[in-house]
PQR file with spaces between the fields and no chain letter, atoms N, CA, C, O and H, PARSE charges and radii, in Angstrom:
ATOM       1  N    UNK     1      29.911   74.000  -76.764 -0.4000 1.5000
ATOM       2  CA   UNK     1      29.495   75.108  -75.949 -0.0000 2.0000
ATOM       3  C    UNK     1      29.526   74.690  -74.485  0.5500 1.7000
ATOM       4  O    UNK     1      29.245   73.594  -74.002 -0.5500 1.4000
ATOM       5  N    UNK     2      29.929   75.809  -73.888 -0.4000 1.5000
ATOM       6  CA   UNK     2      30.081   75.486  -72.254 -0.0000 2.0000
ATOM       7  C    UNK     2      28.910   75.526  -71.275  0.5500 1.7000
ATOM       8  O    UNK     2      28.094   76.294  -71.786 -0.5500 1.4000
ATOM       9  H    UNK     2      30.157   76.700  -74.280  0.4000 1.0000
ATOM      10  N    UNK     3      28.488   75.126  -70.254 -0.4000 1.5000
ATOM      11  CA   UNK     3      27.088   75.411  -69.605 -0.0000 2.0000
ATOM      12  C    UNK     3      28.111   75.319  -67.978  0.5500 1.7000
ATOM      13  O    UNK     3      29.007   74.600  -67.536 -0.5500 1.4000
ATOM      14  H    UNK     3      29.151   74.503  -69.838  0.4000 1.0000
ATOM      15  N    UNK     4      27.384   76.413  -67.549 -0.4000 1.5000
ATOM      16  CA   UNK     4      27.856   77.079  -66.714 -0.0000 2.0000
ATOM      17  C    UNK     4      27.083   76.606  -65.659  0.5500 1.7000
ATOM      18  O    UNK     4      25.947   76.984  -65.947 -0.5500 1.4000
ATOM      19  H    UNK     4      26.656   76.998  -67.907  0.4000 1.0000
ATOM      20  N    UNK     5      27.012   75.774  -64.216 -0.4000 1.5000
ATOM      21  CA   UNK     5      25.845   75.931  -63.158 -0.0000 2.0000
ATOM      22  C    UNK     5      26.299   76.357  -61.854  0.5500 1.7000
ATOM      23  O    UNK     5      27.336   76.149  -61.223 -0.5500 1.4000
ATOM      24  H    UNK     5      27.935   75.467  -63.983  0.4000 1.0000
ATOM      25  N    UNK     6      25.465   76.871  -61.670 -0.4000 1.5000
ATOM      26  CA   UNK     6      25.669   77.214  -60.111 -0.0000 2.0000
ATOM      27  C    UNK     6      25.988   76.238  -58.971  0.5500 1.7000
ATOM      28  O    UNK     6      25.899   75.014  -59.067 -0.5500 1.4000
ATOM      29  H    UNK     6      24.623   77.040  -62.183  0.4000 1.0000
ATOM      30  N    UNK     7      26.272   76.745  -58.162 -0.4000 1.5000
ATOM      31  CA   UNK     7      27.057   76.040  -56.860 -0.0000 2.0000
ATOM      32  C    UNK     7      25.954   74.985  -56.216  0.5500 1.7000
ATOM      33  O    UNK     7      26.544   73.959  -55.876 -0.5500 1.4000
ATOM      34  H    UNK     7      26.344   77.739  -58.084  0.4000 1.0000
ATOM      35  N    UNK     8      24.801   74.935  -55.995 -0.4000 1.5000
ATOM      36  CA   UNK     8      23.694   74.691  -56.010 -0.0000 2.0000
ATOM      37  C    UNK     8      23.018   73.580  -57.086  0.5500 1.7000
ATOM      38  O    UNK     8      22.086   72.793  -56.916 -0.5500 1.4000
ATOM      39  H    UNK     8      24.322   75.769  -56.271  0.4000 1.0000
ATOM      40  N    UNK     9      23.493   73.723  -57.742 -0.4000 1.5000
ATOM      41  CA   UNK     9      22.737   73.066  -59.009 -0.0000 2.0000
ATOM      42  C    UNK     9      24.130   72.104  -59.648  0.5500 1.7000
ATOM      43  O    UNK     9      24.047   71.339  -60.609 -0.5500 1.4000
ATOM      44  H    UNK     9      24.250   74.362  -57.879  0.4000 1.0000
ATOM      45  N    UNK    10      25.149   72.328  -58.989 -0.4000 1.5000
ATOM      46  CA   UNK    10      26.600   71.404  -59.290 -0.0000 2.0000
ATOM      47  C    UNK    10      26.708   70.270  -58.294  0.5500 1.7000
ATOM      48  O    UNK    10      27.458   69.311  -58.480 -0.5500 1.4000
ATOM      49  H    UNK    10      25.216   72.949  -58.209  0.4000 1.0000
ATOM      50  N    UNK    11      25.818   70.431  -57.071 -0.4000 1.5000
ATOM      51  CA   UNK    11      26.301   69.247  -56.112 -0.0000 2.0000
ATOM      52  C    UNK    11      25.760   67.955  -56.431  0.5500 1.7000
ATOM      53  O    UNK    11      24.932   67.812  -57.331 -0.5500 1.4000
ATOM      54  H    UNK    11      25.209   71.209  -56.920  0.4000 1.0000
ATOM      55  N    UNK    12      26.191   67.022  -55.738 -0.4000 1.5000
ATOM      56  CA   UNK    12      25.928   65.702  -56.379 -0.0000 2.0000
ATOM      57  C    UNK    12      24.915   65.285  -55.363  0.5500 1.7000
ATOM      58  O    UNK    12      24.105   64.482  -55.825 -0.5500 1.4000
ATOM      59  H    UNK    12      26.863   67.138  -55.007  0.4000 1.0000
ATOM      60  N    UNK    13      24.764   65.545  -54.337 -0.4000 1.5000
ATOM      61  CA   UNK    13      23.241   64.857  -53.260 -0.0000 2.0000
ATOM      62  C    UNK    13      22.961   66.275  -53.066  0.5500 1.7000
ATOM      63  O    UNK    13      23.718   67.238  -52.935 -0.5500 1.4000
ATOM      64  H    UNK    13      25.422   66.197  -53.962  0.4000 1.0000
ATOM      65  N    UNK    14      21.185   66.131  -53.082 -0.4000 1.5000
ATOM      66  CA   UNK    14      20.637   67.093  -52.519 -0.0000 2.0000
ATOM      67  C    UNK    14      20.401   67.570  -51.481  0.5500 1.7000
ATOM      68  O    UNK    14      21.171   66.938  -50.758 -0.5500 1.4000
ATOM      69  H    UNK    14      20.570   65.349  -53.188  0.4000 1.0000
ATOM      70  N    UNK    15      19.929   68.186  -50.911 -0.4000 1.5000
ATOM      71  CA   UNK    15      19.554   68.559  -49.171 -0.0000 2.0000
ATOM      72  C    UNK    15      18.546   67.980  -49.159  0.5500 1.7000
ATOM      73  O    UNK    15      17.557   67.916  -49.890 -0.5500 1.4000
ATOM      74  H    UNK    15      19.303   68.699  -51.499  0.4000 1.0000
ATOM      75  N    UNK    16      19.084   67.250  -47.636 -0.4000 1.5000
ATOM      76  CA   UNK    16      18.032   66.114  -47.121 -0.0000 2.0000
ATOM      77  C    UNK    16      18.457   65.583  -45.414  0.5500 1.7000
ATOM      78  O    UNK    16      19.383   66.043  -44.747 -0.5500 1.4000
ATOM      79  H    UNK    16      19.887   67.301  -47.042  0.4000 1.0000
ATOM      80  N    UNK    17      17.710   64.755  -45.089 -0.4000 1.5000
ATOM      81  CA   UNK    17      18.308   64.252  -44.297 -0.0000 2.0000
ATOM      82  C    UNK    17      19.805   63.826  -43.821  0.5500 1.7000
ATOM      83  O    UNK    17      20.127   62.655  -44.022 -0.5500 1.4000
ATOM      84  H    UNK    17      16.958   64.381  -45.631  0.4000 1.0000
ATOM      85  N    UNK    18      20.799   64.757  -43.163 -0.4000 1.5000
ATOM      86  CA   UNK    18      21.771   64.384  -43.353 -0.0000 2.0000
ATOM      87  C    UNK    18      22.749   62.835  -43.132  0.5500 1.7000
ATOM      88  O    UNK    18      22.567   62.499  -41.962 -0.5500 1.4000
ATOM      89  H    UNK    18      20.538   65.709  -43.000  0.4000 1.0000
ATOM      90  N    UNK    19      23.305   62.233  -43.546 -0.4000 1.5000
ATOM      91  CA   UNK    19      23.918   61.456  -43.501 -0.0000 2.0000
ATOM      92  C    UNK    19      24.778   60.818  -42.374  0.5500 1.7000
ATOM      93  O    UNK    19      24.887   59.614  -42.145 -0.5500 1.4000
ATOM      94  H    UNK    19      23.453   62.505  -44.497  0.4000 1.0000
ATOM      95  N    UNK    20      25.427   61.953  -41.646 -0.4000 1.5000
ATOM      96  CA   UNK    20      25.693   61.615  -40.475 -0.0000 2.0000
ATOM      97  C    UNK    20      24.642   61.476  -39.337  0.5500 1.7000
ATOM      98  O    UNK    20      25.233   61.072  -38.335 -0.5500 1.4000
ATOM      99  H    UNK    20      25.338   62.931  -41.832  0.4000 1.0000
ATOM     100  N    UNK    21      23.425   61.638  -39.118 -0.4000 1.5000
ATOM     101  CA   UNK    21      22.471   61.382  -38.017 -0.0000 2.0000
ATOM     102  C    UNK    21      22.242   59.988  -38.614  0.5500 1.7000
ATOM     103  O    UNK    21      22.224   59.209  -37.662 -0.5500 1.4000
ATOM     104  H    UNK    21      22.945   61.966  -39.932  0.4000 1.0000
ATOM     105  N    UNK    22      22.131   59.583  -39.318 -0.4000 1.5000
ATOM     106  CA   UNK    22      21.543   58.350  -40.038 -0.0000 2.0000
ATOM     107  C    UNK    22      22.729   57.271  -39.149  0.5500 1.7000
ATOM     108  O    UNK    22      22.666   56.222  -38.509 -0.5500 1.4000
ATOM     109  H    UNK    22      22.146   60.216  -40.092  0.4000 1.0000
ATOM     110  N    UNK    23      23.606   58.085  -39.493 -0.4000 1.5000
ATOM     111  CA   UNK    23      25.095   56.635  -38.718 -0.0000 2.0000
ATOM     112  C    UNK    23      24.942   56.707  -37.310  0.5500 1.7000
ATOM     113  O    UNK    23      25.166   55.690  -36.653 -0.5500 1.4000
ATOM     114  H    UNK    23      23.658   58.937  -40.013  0.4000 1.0000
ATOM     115  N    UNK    24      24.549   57.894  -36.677 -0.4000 1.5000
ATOM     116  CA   UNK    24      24.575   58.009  -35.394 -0.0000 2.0000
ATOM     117  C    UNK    24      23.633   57.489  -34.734  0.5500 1.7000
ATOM     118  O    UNK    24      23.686   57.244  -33.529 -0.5500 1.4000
ATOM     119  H    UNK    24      24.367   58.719  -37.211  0.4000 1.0000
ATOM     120  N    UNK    25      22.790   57.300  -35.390 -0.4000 1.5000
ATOM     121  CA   UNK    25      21.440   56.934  -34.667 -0.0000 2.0000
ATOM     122  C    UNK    25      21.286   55.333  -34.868  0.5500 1.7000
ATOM     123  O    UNK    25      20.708   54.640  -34.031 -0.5500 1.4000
ATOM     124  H    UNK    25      22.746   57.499  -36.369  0.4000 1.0000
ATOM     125  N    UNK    26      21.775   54.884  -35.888 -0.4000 1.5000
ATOM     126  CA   UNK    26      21.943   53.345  -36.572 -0.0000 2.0000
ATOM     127  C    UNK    26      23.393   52.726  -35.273  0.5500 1.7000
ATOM     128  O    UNK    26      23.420   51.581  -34.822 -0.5500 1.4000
ATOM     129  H    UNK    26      22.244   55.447  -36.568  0.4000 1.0000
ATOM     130  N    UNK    27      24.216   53.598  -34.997 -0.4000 1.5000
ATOM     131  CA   UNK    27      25.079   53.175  -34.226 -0.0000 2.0000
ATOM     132  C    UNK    27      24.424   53.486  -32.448  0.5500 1.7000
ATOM     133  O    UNK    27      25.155   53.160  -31.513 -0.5500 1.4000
ATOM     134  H    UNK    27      24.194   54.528  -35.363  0.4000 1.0000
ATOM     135  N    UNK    28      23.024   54.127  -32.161 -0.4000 1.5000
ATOM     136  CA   UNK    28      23.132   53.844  -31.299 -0.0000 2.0000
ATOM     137  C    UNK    28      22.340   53.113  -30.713  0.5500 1.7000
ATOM     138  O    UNK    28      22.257   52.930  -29.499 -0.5500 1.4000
ATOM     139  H    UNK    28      22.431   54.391  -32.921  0.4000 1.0000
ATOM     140  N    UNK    29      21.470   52.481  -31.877 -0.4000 1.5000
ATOM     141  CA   UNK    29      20.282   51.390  -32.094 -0.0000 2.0000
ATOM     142  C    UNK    29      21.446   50.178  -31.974  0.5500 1.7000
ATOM     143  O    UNK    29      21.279   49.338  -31.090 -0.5500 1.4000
ATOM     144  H    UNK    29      21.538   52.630  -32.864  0.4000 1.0000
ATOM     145  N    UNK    30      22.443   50.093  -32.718 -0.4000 1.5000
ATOM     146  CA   UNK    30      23.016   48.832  -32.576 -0.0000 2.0000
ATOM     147  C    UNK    30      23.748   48.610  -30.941  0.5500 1.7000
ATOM     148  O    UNK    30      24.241   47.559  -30.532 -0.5500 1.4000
ATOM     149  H    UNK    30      22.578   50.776  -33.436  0.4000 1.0000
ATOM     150  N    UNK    31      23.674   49.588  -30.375 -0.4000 1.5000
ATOM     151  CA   UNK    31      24.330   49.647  -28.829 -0.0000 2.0000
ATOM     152  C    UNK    31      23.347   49.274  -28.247  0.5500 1.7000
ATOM     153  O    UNK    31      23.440   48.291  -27.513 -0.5500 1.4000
ATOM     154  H    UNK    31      23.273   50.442  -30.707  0.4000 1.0000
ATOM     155  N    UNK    32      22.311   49.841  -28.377 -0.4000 1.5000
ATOM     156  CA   UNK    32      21.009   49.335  -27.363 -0.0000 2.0000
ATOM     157  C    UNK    32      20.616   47.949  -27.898  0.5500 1.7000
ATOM     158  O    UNK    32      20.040   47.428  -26.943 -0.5500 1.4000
ATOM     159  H    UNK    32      22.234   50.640  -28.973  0.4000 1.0000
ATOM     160  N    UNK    33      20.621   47.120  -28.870 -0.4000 1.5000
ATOM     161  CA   UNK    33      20.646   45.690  -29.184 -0.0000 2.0000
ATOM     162  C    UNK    33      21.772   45.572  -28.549  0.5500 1.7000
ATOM     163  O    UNK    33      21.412   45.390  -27.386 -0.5500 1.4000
ATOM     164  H    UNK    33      21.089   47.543  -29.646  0.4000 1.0000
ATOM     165  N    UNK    34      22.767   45.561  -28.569 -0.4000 1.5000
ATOM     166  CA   UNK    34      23.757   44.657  -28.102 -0.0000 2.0000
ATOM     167  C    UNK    34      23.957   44.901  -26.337  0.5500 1.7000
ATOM     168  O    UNK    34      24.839   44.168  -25.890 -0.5500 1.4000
ATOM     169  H    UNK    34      23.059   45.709  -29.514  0.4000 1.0000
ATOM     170  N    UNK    35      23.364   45.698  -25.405 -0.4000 1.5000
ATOM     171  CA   UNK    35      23.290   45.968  -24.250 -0.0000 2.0000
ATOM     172  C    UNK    35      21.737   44.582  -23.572  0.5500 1.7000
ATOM     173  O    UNK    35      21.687   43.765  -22.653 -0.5500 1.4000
ATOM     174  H    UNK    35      22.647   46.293  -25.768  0.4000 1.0000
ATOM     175  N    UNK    36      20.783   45.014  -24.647 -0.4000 1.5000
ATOM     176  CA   UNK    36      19.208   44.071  -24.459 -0.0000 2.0000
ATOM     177  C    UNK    36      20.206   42.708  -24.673  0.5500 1.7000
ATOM     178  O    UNK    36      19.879   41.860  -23.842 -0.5500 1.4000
ATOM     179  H    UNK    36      20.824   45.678  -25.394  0.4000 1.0000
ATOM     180  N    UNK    37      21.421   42.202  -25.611 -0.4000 1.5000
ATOM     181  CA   UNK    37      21.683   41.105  -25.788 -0.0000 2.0000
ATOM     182  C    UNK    37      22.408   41.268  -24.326  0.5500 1.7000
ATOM     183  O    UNK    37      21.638   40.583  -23.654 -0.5500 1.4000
ATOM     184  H    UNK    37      21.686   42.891  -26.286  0.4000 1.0000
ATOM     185  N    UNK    38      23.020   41.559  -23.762 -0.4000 1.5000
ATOM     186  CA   UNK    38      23.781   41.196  -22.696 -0.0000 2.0000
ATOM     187  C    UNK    38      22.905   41.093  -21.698  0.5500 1.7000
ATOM     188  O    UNK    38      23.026   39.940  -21.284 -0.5500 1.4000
ATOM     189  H    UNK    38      23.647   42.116  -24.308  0.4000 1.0000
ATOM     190  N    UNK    39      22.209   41.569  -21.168 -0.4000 1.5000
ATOM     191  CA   UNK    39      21.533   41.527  -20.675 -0.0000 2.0000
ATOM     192  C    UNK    39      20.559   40.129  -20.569  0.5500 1.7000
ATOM     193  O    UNK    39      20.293   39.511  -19.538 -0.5500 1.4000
ATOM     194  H    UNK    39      22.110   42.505  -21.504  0.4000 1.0000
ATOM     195  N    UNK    40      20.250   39.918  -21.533 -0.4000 1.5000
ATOM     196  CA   UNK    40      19.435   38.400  -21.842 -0.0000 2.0000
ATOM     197  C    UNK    40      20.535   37.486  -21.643  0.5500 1.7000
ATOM     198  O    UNK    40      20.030   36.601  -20.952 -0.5500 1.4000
ATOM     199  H    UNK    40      20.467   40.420  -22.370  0.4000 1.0000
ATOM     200  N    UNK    41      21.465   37.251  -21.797 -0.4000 1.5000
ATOM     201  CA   UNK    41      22.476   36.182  -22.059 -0.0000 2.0000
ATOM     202  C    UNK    41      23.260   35.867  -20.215  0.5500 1.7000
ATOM     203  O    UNK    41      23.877   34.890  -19.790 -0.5500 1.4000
ATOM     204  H    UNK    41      21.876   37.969  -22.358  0.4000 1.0000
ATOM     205  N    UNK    42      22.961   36.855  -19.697 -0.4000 1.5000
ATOM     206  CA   UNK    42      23.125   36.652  -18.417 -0.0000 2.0000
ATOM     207  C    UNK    42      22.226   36.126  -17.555  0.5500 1.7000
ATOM     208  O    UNK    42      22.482   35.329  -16.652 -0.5500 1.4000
ATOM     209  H    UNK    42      22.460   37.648  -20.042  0.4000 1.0000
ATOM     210  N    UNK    43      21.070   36.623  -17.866 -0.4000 1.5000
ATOM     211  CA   UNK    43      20.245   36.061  -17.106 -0.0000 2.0000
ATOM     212  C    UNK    43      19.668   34.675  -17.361  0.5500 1.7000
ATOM     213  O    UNK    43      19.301   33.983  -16.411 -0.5500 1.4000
ATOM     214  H    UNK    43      20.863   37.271  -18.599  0.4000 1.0000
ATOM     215  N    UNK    44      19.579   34.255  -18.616 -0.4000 1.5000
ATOM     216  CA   UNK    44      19.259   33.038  -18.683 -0.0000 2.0000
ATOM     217  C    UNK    44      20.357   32.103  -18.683  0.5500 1.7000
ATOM     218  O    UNK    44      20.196   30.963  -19.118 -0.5500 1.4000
ATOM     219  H    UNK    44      19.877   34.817  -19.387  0.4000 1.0000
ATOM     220  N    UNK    45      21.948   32.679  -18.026 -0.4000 1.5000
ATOM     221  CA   UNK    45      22.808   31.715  -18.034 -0.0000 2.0000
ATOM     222  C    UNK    45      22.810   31.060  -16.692  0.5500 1.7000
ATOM     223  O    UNK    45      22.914   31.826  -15.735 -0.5500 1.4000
ATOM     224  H    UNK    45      22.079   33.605  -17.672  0.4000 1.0000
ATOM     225  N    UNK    46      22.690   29.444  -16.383 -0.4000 1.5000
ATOM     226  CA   UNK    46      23.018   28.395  -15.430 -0.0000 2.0000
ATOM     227  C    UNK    46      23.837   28.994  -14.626  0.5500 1.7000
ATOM     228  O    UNK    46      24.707   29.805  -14.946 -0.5500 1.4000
ATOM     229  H    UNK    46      22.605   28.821  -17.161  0.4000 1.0000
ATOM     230  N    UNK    47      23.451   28.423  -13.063 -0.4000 1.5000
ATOM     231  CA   UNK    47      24.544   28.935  -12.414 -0.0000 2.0000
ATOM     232  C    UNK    47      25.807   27.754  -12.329  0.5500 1.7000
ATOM     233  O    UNK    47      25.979   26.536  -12.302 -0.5500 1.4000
ATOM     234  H    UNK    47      22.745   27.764  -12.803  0.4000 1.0000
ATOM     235  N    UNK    48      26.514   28.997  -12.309 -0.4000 1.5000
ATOM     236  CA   UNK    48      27.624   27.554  -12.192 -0.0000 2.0000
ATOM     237  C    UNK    48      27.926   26.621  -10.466  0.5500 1.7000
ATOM     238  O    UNK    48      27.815   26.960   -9.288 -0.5500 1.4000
ATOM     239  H    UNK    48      26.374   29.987  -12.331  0.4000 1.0000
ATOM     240  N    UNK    49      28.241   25.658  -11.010 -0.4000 1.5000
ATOM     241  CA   UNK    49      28.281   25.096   -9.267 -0.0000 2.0000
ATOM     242  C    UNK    49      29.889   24.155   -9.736  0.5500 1.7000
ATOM     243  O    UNK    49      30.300   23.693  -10.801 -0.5500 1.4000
ATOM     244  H    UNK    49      28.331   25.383  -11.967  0.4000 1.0000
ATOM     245  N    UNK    50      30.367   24.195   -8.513 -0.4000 1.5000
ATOM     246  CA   UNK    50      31.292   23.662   -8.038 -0.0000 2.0000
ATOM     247  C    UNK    50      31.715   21.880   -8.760  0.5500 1.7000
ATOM     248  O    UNK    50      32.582   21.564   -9.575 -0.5500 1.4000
ATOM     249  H    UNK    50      30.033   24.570   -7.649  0.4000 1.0000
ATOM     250  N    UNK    51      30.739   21.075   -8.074 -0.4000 1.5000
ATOM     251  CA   UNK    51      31.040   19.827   -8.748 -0.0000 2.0000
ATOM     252  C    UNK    51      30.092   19.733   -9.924  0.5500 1.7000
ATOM     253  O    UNK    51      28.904   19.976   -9.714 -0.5500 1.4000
ATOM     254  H    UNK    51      30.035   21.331   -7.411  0.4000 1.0000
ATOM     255  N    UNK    52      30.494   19.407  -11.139 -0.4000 1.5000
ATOM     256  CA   UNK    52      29.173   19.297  -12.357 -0.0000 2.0000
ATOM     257  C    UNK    52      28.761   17.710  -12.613  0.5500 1.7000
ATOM     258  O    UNK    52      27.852   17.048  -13.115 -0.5500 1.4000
ATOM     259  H    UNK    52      31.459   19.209  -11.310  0.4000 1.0000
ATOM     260  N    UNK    53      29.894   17.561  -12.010 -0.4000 1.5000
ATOM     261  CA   UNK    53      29.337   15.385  -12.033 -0.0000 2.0000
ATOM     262  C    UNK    53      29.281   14.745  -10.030  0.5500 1.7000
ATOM     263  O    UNK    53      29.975   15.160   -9.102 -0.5500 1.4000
ATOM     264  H    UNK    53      30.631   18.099  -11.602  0.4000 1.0000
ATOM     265  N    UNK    54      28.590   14.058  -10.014 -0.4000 1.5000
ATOM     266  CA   UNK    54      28.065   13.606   -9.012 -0.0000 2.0000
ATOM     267  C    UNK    54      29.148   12.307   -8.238  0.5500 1.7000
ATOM     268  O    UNK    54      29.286   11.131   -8.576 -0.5500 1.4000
ATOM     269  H    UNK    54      28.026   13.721  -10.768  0.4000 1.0000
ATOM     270  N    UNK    55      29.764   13.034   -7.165 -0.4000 1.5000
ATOM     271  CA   UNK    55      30.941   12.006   -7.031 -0.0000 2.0000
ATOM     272  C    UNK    55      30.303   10.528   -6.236  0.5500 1.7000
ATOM     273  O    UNK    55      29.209   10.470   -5.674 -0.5500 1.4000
ATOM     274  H    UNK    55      29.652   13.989   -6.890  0.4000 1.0000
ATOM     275  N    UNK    56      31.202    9.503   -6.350 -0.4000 1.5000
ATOM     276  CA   UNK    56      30.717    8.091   -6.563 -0.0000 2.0000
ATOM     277  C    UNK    56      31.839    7.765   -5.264  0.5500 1.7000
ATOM     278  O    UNK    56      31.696    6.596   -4.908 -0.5500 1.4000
ATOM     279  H    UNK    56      32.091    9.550   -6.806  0.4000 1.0000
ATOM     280  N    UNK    57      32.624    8.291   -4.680 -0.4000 1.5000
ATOM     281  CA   UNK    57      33.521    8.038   -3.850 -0.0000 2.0000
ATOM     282  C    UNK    57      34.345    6.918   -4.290  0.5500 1.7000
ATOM     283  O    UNK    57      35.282    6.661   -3.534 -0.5500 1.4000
ATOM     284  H    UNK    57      32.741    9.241   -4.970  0.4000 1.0000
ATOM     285  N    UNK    58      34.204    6.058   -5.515 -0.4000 1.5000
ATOM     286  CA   UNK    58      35.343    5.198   -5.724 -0.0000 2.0000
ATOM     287  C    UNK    58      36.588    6.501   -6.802  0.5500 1.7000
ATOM     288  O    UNK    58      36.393    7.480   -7.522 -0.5500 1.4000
ATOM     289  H    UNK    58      33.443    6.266   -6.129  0.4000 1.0000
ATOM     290  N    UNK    59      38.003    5.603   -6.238 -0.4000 1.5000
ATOM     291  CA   UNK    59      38.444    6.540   -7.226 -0.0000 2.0000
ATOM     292  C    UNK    59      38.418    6.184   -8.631  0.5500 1.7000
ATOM     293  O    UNK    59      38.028    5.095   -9.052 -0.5500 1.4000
ATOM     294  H    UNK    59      38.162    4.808   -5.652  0.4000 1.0000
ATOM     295  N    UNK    60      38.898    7.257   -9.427 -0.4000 1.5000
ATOM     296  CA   UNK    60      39.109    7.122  -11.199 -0.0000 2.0000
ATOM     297  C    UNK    60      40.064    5.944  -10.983  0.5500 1.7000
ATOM     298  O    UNK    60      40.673    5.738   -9.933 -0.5500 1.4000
ATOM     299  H    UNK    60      39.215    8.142   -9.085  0.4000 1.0000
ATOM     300  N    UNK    61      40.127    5.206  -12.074 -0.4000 1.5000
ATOM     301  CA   UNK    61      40.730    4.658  -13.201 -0.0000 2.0000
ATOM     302  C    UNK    61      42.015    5.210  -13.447  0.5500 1.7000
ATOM     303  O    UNK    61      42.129    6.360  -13.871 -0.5500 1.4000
ATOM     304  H    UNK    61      39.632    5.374  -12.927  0.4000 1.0000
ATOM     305  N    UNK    62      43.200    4.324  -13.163 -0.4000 1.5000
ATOM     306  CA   UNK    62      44.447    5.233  -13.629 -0.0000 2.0000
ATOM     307  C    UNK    62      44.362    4.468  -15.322  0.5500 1.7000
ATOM     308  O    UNK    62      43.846    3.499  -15.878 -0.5500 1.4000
ATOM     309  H    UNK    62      43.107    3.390  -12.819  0.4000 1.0000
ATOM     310  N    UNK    63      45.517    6.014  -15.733 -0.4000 1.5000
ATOM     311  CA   UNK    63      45.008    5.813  -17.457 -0.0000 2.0000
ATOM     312  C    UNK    63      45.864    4.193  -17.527  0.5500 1.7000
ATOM     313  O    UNK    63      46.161    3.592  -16.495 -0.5500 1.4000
ATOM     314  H    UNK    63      45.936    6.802  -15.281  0.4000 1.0000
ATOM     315  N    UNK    64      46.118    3.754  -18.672 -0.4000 1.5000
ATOM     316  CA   UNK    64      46.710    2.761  -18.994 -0.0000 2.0000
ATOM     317  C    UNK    64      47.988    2.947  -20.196  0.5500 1.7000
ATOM     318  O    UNK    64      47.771    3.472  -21.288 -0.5500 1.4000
ATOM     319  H    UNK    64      45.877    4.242  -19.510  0.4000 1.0000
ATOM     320  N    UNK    65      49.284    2.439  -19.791 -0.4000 1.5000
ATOM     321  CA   UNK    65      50.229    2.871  -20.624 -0.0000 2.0000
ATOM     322  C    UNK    65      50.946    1.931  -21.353  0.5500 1.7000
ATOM     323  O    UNK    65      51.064    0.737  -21.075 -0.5500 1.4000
ATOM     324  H    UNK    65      49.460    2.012  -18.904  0.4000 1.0000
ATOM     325  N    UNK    66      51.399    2.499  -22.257 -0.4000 1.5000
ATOM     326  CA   UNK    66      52.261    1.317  -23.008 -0.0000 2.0000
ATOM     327  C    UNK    66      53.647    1.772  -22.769  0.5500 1.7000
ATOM     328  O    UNK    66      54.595    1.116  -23.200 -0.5500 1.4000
ATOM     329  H    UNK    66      51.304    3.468  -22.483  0.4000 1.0000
């Protein structure tokens, strides 16, 4: 025997919170973490300077060859 349901009573998820706000909002939580990360990663980065080793005024060492 056949059972007949309505359009309503055939769908496979119910009405609810839809699915797409869930991505949108999860995608714009992950933007605002990754903006707070840039943000942090700059500011606690060293400044850079010019010489990073302390010159000795003798010169280098030429390499040595065979």
């Amino acid at each position: 025997m056949r059972r007949f349901f309505s359009a309503r009573n055939a769908r496979q998820g119910r009405p609810g919170f839809p699915v797409f706000v869930v991505l949108l909002v999860s995608l714009a939580l992950a933007c605002a973490v990754w903006f707070a990360v840039e943000i942090y990663g700059t500011s606690i980065q060293s400044p850079r300077t010019e010489a990073t080793q302390p010159t000795t005024g003798a010169p280098a060492p030429a390499p040595s060859g065979g």
